[in-house]
DSSP file (Angstrom, degrees, kcal/mol; ACC not computed):
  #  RESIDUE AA STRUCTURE BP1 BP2  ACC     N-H-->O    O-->H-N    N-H-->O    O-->H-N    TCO  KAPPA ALPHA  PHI   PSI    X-CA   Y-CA   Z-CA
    1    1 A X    >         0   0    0      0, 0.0     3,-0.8     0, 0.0     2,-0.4   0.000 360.0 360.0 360.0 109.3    8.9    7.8   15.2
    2    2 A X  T 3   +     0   0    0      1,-0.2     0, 0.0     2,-0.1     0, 0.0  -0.226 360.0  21.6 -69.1 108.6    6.4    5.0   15.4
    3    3 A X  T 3  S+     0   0    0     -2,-0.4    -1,-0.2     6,-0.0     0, 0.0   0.752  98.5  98.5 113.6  20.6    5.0    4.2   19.2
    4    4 A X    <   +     0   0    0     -3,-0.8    -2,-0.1     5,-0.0     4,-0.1   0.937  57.2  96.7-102.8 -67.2    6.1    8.1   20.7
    5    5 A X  S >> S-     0   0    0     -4,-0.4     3,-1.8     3,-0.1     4,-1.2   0.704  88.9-106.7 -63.0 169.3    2.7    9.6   20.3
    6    6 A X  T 34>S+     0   0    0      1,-0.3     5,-1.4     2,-0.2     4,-0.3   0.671 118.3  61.7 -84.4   5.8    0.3    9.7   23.6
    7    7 A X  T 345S+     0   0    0      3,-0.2    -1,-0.3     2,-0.1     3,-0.2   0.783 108.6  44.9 -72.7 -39.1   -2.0    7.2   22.8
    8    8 A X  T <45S+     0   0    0     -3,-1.8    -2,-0.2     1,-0.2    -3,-0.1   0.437 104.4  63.5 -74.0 -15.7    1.4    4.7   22.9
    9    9 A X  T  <5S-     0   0    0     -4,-1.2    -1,-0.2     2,-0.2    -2,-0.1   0.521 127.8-101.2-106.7  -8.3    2.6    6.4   26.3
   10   10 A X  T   5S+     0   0    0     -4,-0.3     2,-0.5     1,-0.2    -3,-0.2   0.510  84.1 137.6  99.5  31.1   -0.8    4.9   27.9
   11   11 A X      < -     0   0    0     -5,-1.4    -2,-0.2    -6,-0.2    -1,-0.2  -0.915  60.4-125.6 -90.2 105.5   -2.4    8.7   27.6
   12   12 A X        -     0   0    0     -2,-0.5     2,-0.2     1,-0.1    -5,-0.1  -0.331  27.5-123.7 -48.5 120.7   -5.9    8.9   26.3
   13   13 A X        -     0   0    0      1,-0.1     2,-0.3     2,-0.0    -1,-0.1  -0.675  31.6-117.1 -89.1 135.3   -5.8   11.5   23.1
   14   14 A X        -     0   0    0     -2,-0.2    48,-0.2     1,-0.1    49,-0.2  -0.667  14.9-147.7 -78.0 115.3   -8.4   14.4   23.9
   15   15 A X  S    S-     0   0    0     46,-0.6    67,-5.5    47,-0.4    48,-0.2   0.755  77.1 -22.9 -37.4 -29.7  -11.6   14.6   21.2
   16   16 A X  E     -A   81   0A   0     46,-2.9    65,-0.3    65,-0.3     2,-0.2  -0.604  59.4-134.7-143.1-152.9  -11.5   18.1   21.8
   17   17 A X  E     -A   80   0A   0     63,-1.1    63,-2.0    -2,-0.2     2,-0.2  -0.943  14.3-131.2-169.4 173.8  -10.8   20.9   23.6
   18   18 A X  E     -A   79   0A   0     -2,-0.2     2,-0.3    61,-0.2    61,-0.2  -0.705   6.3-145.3-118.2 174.6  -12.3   24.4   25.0
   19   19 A X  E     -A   78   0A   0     59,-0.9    59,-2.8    -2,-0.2     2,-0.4  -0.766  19.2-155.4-122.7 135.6  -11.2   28.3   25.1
   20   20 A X  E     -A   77   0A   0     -2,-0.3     2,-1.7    57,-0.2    57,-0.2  -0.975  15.5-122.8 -25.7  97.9  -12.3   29.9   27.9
   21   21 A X    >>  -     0   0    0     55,-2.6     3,-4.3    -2,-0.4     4,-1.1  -0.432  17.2-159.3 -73.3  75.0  -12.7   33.7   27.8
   22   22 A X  T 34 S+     0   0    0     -2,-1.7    -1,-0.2     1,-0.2    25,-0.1   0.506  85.6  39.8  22.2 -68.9  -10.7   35.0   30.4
   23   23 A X  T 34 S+     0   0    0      1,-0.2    -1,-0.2    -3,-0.1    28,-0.1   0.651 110.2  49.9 -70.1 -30.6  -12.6   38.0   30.5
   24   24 A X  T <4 S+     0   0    0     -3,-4.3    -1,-0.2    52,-0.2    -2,-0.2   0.404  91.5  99.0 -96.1 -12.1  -16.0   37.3   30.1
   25   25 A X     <  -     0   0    0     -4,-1.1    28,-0.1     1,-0.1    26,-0.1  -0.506  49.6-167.3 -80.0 164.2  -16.0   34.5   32.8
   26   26 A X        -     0   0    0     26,-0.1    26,-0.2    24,-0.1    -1,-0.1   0.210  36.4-116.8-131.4  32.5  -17.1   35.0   36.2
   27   27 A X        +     0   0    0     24,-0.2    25,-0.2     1,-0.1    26,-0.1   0.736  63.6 141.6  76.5  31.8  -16.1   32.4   38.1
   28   28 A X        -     0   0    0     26,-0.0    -1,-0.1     4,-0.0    25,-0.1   0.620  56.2-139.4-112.5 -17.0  -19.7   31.0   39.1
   29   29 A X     >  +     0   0    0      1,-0.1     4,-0.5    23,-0.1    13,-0.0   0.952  65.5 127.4  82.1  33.1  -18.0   27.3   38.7
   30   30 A X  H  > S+     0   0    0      2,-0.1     4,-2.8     3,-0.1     5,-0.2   0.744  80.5  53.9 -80.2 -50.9  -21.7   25.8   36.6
   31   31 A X  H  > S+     0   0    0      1,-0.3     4,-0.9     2,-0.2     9,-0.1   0.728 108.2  50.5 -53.1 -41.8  -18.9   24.7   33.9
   32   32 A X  H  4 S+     0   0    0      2,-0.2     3,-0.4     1,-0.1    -1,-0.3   0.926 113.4  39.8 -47.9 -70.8  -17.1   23.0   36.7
   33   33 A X  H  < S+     0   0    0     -4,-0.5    -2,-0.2     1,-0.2     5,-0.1   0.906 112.6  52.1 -51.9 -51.0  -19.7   21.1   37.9
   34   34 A X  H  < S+     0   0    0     -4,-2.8    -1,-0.2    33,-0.1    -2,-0.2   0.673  81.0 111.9 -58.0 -41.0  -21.2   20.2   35.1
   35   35 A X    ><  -     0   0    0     -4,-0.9     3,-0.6    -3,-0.4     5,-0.1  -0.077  47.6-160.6 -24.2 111.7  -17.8   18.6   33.1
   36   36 A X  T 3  S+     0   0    0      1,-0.2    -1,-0.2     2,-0.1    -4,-0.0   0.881  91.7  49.8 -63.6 -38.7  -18.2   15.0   32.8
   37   37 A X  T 3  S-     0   0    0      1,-0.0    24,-0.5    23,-0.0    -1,-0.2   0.342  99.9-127.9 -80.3  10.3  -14.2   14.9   32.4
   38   38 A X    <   +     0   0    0     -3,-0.6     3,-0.1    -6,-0.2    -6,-0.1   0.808  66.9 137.9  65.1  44.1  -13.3   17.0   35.4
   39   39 A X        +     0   0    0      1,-0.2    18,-2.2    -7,-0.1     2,-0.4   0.390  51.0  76.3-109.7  12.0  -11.1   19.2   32.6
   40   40 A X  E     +B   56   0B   0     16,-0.2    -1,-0.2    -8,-0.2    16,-0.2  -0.543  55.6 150.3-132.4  96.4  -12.1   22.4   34.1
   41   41 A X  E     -B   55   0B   0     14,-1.0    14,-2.8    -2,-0.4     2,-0.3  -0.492  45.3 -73.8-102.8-179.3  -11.0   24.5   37.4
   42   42 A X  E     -B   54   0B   0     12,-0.3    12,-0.2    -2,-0.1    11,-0.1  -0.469  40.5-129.3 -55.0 112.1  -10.6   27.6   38.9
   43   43 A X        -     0   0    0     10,-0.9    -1,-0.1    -2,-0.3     4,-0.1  -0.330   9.3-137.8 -65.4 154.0   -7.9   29.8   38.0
   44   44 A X  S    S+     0   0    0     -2,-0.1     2,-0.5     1,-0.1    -1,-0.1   0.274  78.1  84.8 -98.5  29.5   -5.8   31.2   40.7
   45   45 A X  S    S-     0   0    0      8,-0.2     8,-0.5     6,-0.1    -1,-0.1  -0.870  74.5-127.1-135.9 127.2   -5.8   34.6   39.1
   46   46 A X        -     0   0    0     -2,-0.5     6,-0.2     6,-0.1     2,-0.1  -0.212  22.4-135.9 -55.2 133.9   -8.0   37.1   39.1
   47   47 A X    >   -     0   0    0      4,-1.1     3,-4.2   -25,-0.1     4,-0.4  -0.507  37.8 -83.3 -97.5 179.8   -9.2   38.5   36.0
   48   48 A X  T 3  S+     0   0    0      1,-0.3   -25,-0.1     2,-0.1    -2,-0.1   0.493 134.9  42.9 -68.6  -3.5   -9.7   42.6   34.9
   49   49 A X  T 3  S-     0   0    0      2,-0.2    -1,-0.3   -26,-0.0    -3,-0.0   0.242 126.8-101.7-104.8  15.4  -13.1   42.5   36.8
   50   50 A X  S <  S+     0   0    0     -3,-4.2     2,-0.4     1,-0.2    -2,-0.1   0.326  71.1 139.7  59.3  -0.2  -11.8   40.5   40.0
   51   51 A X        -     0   0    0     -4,-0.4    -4,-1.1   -26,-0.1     2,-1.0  -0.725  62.3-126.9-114.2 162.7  -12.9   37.3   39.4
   52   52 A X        -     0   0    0     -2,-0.4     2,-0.4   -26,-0.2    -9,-0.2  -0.221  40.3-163.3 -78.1  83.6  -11.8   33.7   39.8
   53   53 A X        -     0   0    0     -2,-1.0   -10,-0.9    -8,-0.5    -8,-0.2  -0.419  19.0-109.5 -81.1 130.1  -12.4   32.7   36.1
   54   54 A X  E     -B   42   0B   0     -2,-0.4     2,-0.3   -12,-0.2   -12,-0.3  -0.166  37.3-152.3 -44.9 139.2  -12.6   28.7   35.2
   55   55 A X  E     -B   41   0B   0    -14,-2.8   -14,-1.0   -36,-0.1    -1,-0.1  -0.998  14.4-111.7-143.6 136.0   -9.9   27.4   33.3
   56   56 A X  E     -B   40   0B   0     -2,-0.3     2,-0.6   -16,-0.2   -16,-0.2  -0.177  21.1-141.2 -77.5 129.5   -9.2   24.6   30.8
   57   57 A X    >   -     0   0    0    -18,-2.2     3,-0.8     1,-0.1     5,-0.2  -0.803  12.3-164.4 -78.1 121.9   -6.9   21.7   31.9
   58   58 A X  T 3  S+     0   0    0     -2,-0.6    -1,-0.1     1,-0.2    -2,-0.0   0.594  83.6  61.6 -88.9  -5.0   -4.8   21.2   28.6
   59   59 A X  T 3  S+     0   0    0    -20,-0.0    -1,-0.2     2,-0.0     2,-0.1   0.030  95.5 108.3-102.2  11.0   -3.5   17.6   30.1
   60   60 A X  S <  S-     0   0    0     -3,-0.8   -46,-0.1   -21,-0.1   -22,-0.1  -0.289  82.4-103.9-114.0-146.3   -7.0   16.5   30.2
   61   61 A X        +     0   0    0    -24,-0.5   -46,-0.6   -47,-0.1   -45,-0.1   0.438  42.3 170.1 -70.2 -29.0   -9.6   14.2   28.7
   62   62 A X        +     0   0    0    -48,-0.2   -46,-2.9    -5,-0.2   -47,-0.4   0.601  12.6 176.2 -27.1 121.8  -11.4   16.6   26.9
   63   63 A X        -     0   0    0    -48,-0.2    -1,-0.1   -49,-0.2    19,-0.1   0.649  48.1-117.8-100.9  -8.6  -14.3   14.6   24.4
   64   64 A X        +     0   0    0    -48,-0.1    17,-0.1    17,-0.1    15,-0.0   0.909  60.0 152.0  84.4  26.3  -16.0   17.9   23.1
   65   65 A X        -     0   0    0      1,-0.1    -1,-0.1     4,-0.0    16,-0.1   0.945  45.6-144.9 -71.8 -34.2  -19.3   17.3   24.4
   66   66 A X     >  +     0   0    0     12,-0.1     4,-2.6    14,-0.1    -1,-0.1   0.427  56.9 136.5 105.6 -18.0  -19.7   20.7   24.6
   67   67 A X  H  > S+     0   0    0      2,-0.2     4,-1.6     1,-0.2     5,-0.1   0.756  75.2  52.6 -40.4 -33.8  -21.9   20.2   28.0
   68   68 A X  H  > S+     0   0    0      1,-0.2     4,-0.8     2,-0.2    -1,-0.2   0.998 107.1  47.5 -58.5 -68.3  -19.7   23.5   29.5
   69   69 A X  H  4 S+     0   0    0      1,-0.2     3,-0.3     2,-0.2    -1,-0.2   0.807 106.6  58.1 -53.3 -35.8  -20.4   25.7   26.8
   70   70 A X  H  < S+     0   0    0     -4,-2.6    -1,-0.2     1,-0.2    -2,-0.2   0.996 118.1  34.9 -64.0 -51.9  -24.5   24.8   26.9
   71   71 A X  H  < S+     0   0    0     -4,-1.6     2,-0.3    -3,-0.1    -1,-0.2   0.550  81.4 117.1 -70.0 -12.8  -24.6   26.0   30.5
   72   72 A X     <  -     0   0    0     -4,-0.8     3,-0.2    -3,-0.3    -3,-0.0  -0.287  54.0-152.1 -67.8 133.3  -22.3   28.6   30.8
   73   73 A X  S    S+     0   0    0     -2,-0.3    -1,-0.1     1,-0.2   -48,-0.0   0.944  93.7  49.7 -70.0 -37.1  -24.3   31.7   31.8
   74   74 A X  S    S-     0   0    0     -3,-0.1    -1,-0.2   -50,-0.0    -2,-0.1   0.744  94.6-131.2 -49.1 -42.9  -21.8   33.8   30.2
   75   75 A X        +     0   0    0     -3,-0.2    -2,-0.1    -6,-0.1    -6,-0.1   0.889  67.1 134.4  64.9  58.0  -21.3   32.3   26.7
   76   76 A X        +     0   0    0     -7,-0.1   -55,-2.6   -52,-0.1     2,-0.2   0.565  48.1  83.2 -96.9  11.8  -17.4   32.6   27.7
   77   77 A X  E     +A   20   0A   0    -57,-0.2     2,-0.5    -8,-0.1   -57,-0.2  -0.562  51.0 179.3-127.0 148.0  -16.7   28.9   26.3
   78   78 A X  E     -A   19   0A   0    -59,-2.8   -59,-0.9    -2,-0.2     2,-0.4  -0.968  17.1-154.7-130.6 167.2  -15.9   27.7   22.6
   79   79 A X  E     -A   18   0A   0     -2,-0.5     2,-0.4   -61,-0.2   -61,-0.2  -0.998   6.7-156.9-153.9 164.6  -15.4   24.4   22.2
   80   80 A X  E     -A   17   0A   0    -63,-2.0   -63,-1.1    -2,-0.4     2,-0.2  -0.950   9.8-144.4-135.0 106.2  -13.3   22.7   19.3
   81   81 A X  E      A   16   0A   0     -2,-0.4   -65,-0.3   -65,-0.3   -17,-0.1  -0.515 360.0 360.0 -16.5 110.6  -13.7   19.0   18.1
   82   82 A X              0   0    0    -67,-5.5   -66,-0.1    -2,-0.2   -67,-0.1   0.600 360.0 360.0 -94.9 360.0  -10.4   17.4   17.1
């Protein structure tokens, strides 16, 4: 169906996108700062070591610069190029 798609709906189609590892994060919010596309916040759930690990907006912008993953102290981030 010609015109559906989100590029047509006046929604920017995301270059990429990230994973987060849940588990491995610890919530120290560099990944955050750092976003140029604001596509990453704090979850509001604690993960199996009690902290508030960053998490991927899946309605956002994402270009795949990759800027998250270079800074992340952790290595919890992958990041994926569409």
């Amino acid at each position: 169906m010609a015109g559906t798609g989100p590029e047509h709906r006046g929604l920017a189609k995301a270059k990429g996108y990230i994973q987060i590892d849940q588990e491995l994060c610890k919530g120290c919010g560099v990944c955050i700062f750092f976003c140029p596309k604001e596509c990453i916040t704090t979850s509001t759930k604690l993960n199996a070591a009690g902290y508030l690990p960053a998490t991927y907006s899946t309605d956002s912008e994402c270009t795949g610069c990759a800027v998250c993953a270079l800074v992340c102290p952790e290595v919890a981030i992958e990041v994926y190029r569409a």
